[in-house]
C-alpha positions in Angstrom: 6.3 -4.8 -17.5 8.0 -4.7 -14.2 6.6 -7.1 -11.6 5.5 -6.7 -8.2 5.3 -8.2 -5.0 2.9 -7.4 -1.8 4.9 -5.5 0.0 6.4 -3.1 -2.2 6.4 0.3 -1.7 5.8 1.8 -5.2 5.4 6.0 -6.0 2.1 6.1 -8.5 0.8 8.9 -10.4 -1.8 11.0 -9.0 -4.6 11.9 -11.2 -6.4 15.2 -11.5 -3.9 18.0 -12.0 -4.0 19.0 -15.7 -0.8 19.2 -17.2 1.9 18.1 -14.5 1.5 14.7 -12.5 2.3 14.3 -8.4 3.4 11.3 -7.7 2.3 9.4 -4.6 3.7 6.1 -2.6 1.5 3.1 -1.8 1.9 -0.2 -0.7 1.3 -3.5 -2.6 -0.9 -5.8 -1.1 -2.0 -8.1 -3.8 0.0 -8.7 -7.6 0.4 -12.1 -9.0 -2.3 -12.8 -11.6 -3.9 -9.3 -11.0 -0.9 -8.0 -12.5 0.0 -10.2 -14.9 -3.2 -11.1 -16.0 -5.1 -7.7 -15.7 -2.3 -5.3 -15.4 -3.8 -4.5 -11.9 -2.0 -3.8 -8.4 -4.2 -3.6 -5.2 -2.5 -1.1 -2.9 -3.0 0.6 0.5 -2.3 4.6 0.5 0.8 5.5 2.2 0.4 9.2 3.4 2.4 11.3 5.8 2.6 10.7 9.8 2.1 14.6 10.2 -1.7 14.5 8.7 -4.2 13.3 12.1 -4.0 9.6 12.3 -7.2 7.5 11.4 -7.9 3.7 13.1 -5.8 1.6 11.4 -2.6 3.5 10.6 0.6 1.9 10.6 3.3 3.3 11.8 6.1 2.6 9.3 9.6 2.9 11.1 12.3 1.9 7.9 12.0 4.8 6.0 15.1 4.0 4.1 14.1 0.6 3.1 10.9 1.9 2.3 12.1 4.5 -0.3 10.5 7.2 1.8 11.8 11.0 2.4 9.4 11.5 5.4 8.0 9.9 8.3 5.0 8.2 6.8 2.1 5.6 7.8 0.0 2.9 5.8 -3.3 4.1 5.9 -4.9 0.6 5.9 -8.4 2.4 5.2 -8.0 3.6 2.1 -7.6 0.7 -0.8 -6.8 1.1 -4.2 -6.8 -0.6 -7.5 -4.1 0.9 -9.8 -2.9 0.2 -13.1 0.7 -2.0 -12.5 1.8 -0.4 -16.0 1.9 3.0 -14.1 3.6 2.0 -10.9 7.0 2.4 -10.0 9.0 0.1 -7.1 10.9 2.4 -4.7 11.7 0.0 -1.9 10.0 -2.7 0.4 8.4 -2.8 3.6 10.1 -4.6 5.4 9.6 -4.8 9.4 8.1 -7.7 10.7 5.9 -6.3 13.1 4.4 -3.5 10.9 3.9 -6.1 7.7 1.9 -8.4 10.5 -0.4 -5.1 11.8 -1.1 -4.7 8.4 -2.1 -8.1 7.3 -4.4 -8.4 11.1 -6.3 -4.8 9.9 -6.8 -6.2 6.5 -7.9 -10.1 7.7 -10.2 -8.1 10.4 -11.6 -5.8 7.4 -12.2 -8.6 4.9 -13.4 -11.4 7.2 -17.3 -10.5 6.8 -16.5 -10.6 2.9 -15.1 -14.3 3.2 -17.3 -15.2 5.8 -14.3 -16.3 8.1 -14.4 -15.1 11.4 -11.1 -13.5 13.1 -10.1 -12.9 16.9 -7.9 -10.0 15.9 
């Protein structure tokens, strides 16, 4: 089984179509022992910048890096658990600045869950 890092930018299958399968990116946000131990990825949807932007979208500006063929955004609202078996890597996100957005939306999200408090 491949392995993944948060980070990645991985293309998954999207279910619901009967015969054929779309394929859709997302980015890796936890691995580790999820995927090793569970064969589990969490992920954020990746969806294109052309759709109306929701609170929380980031931007991602290295589309090559990326493995993207459009300008796209991390839609940090909309979390996923996929099967790692499934996924395929097809790049890395890799700006500073948008990997730190990111990890503030998520922190801010997650803080009543952890019952840490965050200034972000």
């Amino acid at each position: 089984m491949p392995s993944f890092e948060p980070w990645d930018v991985v293309k998954l299958p999207f279910p619901g179509i009967a015969l054929a399968e779309e394929h859709r990116p997302a980015l890796v946000i936890a691995a580790g022992r999820l995927a090793t131990h569970h064969d589990l990825l969490w992920t954020l949807m990746i969806t294109s910048a052309t759709h109306p932007p929701w609170p929380m979208d980031v931007p991602i500006t290295d589309l090559r890096s990326a493995g993207l063929p459009a300008p796209s955004v991390v839609r940090c609202a909309k979390l996923a658990t996929i099967l790692a078996s499934r996924a395929q890597k097809i790049g890395i996100l890799a700006a500073p600045a948008e990997r730190a957005a990111i990890a503030r939306h998520l922190a801010s999200t997650l803080a009543p869950a952890t019952g840490r408090q965050t200034n972000m």
